[in-house]
C-alpha positions as CSV (number, residue, x, y, z in Angstrom):
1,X,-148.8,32.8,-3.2
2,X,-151.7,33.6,-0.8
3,X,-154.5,31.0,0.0
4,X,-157.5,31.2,-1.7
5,X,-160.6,32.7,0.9
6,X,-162.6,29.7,-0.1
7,X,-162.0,25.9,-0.8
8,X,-165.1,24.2,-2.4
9,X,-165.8,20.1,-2.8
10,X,-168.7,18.9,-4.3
11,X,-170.1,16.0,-3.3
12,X,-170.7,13.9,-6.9
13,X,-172.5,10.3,-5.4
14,X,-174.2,9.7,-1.8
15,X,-177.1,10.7,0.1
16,X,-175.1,14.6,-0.3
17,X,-174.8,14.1,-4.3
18,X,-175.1,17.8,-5.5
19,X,-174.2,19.5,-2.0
20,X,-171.0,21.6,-2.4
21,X,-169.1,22.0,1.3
22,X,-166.8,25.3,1.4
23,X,-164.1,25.4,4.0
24,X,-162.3,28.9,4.7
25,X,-159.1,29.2,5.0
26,X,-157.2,30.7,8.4
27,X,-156.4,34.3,7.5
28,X,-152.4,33.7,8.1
29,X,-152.5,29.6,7.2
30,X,-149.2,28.6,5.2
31,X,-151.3,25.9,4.5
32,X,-155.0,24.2,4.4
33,X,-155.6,20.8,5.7
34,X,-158.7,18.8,5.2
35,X,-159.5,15.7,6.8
36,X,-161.9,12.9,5.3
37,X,-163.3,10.4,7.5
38,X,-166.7,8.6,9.4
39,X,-165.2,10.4,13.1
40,X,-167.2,13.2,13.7
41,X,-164.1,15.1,13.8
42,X,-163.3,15.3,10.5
43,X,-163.6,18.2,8.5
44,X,-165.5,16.0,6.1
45,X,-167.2,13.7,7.8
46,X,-169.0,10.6,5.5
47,X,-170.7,8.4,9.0
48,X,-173.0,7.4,5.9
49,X,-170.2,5.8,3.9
50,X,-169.3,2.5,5.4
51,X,-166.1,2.1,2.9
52,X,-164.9,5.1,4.9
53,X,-162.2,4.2,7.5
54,X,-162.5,6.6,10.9
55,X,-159.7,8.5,9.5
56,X,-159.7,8.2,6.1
57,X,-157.6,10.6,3.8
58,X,-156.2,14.0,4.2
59,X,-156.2,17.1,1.6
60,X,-153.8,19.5,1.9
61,X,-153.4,23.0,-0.3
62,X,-149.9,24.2,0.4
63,X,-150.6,27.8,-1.3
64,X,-149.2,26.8,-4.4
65,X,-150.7,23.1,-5.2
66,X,-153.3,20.3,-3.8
67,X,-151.9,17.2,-2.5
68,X,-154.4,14.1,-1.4
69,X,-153.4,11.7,0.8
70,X,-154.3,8.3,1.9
71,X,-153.9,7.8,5.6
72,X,-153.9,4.0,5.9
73,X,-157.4,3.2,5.0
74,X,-158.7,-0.2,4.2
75,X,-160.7,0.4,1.0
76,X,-158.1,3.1,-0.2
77,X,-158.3,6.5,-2.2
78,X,-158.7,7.2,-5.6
79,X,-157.9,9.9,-7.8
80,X,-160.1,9.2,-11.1
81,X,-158.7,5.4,-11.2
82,X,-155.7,5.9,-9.6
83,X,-155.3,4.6,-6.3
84,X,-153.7,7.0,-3.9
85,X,-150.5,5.3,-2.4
86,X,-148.7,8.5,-1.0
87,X,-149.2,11.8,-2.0
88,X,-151.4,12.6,-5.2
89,X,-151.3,16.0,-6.8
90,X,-154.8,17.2,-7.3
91,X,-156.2,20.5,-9.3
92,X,-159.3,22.4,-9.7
93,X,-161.9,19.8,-11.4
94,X,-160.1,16.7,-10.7
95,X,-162.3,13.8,-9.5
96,X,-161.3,11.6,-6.4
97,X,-163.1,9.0,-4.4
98,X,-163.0,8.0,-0.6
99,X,-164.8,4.9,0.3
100,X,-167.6,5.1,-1.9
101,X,-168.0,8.6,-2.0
102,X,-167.1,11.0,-5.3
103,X,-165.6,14.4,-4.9
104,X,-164.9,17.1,-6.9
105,X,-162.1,19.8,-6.1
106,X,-163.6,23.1,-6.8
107,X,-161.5,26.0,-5.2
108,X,-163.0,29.4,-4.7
109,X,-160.5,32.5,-4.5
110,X,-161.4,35.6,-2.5
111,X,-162.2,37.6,-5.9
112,X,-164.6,34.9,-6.8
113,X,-168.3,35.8,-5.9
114,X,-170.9,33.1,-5.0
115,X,-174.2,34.2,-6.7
116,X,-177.5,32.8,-6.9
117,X,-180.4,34.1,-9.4
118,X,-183.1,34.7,-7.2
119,X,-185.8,32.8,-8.9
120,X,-188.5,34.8,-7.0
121,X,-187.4,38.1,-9.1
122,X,-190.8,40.5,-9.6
123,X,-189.5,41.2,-12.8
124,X,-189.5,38.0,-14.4
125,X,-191.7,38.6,-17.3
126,X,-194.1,35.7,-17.2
């Protein structure tokens, strides 16, 4: 199975509640890996959250399934309630927290299209 073009997290609490962050995948990855933590190095970096270790938790998409992962952290992973202790499987929808901070999964395959109405239209009647 190929990666998808597009991996999507909403952000669900914070100062970013709302904001959904999309991360492409290399054309000829085997897999994805994102990293969560306050360094500025991260592919998701949360400086805001200060539950957030440096180096917090890692999400990997193998091309068939979505595995998150705790690196060590002090104040832990969640999936839901579930505290991470080694690898979590995670799917489309699925809720997780790191630090203080709510995600959502949202994956977006190549065939998807991102849309937006444009709410300036000319022809909206009114």
């Amino acid at each position: 199975m190929s990666l998808p073009a597009y991996i999507a997290l909403t952000f669900m609490s914070g100062p970013r509640d709302g904001e959904t962050a999309r991360f492409e995948t290399p054309p000829q990855a085997e897999q994805l890996k994102l990293s969560f933590g306050r360094r500025e190095t991260c592919d998701v970096c949360l400086t805001y959250d200060s539950q957030v270790s440096r180096i917090h938790a890692q999400l990997t998409f193998d091309g068939e399934h979505f595995w998150l992962e705790d690196l060590n952290s002090r104040n832990g992973t969640f999936v839901e309630k579930q505290r991470v202790t080694d690898q979590l499987p995670l799917k489309p929808g699925d809720l997780f927290r790191v630090g203080r901070t709510w995600l959502r999964l949202e994956p977006l395959h190549a065939m998807d299209t991102l849309t937006v109405p444009d709410l300036y239209d000319d022809d909206i009647p009114f």
